[in-house]
C-alpha positions as CSV (number, residue, x, y, z in Angstrom):
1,X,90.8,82.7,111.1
2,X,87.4,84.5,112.1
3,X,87.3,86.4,115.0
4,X,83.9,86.6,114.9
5,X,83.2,82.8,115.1
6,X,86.3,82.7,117.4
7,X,84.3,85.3,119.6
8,X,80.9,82.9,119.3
9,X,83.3,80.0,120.5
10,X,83.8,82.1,123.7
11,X,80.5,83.5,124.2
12,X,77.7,81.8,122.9
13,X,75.4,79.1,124.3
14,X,74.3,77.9,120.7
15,X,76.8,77.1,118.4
16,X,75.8,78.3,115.0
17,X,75.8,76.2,111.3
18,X,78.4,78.4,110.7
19,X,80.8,78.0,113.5
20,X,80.3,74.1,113.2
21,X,80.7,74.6,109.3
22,X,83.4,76.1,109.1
23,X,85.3,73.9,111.7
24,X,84.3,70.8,110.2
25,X,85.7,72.8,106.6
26,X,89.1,73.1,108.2
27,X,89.7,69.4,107.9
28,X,89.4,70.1,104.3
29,X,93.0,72.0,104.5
30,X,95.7,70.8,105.4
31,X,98.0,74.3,106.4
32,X,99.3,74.6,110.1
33,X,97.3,77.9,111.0
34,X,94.1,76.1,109.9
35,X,94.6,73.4,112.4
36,X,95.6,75.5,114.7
37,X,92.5,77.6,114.6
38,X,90.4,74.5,115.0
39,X,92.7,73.2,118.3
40,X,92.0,76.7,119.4
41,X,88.0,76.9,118.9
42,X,87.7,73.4,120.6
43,X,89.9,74.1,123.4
44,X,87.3,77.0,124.2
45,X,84.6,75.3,123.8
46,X,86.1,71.8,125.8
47,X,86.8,74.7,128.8
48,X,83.8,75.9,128.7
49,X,82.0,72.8,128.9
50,X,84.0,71.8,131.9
51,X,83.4,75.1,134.4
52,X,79.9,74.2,133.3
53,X,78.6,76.0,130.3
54,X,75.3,75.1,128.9
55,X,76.4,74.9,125.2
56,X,74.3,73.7,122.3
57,X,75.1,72.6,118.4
58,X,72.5,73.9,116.2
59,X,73.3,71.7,113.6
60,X,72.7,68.4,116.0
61,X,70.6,69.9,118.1
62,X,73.0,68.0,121.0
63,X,73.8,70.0,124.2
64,X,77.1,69.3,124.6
65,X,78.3,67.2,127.8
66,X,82.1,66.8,128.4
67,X,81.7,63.1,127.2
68,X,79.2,64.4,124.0
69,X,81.6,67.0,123.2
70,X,84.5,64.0,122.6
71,X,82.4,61.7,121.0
72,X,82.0,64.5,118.3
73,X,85.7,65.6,118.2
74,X,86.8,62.1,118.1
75,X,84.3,61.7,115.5
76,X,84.5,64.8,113.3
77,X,88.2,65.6,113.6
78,X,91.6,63.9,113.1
79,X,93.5,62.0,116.3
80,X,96.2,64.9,116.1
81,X,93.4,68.0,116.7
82,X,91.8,65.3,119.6
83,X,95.0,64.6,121.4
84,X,95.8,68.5,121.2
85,X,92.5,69.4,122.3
86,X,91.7,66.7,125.0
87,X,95.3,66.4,126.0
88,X,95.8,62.7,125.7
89,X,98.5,61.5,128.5
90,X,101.5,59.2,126.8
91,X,102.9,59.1,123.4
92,X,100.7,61.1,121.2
93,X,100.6,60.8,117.9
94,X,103.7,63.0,115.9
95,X,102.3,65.0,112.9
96,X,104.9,66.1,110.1
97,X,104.5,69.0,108.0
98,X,106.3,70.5,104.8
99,X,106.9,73.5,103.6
100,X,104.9,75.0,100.3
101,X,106.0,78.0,98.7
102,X,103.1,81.5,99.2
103,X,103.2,84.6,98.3
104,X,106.6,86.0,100.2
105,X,106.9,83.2,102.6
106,X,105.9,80.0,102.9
107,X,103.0,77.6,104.8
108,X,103.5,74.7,106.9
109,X,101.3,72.6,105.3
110,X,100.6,68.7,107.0
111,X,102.2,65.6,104.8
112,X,100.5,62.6,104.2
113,X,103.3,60.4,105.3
114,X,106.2,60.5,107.3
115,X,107.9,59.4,104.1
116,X,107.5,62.6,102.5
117,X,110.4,64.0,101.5
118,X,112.2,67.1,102.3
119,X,115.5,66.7,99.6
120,X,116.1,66.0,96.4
121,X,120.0,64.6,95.9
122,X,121.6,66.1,93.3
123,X,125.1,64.5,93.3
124,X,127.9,62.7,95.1
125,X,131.0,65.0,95.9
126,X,132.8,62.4,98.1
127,X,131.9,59.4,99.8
128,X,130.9,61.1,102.8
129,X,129.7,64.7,101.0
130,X,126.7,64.8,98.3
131,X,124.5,67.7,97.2
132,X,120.9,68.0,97.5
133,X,118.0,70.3,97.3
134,X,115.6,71.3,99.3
135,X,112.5,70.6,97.5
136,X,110.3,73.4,99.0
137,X,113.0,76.1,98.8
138,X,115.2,75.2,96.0
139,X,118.1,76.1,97.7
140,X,121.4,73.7,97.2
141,X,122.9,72.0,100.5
142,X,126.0,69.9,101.5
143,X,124.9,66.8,103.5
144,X,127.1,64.9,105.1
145,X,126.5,61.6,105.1
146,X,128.6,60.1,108.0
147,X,127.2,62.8,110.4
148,X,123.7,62.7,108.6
149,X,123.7,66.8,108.8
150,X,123.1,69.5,106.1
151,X,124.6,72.6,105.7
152,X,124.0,75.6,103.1
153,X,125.7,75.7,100.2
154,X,127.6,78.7,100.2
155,X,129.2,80.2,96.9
156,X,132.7,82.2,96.7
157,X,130.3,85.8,96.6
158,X,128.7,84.2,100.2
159,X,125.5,83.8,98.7
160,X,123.1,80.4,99.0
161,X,122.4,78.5,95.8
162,X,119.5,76.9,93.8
163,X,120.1,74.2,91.0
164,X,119.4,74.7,87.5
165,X,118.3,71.6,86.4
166,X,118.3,72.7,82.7
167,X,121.9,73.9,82.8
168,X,123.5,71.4,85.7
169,X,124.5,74.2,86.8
170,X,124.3,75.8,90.9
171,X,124.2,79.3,90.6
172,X,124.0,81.7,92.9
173,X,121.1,83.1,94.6
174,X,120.1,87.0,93.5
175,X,118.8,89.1,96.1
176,X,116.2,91.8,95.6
177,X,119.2,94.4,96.9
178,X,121.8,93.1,94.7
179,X,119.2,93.6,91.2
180,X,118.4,96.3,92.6
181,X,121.6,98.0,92.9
């Protein structure tokens, strides 16, 4: 996120408001690269402390033993960033994520709930075939329901799909080349 905090991580034996801030901020969000760069600034820091850095929190005042240094990750942080950063041994806990559309891509962005759900149904073709949507994309799919797998909708042109829920209609997917053209 900051390579200049990321840099203090690394370097510094006082780590500043700011640093501690903004970690303790990124709990606040819940997209993957955010978690990520916390997992990463706490890994440096947890290494450091173990080849024996002398590293102090200037919001706590605390200089920061291995044991210290848990107590506040454990504290501050969720038990997914712990186990990543302290490397728990045995089942650890599974975090799931969803997709949420940005700009020309999209974020993985953590659920709240292994529950959360990923598509929409649409309608029954068959008893084994139905159509659903994946909610983040849009995009129309064929799930079979004796093999519990999903495949693209595909239209006779060979392009992917979205349903119009206005219409009830799946119509093809435009690309930028085609509208273009």
């Amino acid at each position: 996120m900051n390579e200049q905090l990321y840099n203090e991580a690394i370097h510094s034996s006082v780590l500043s408001k700011h640093l501690i801030s903004e970690l303790l901020e990124s709990m606040n969000y819940s997209s993957i690269s955010f978690i990520n760069w916390s997992v990463e600034v706490l890994s440096v820091i947890k290494t450091r402390l173990e080849r024996g850095d002398r590293i102090t929190d200037e919001v706590s005042g605390i200089t920061y033993t291995m044991d210290s240094f848990h107590d506040f990750v454990k504290k501050h942080f969720s038990s997914y960033i712990e186990s990543q950063v302290f490397g728990r041994t045995g089942k650890g806990e599974k975090i799931y994520f969803s997709l949420e559309a940005c700009g020309d891509g999209y974020n993985l962005v953590m659920a709240d709930s292994a529950e959360n759900k990923t598509f929409r149904w649409i309608s029954s073709l068959s008893r084994r075939f139905s159509l659903v949507e994946m909610i983040a994309t849009g995009v129309v799919y064929v799930k079979d329901v004796r093999r519990d797998s999903y495949q693209p909708f595909i239209s006779a042109g060979g392009r992917y799909c979205r349903y119009d829920r206005e219409s009830g209609r799946i119509v093809e997917i435009k690309s930028e080349r085609t509208e273009e053209s």
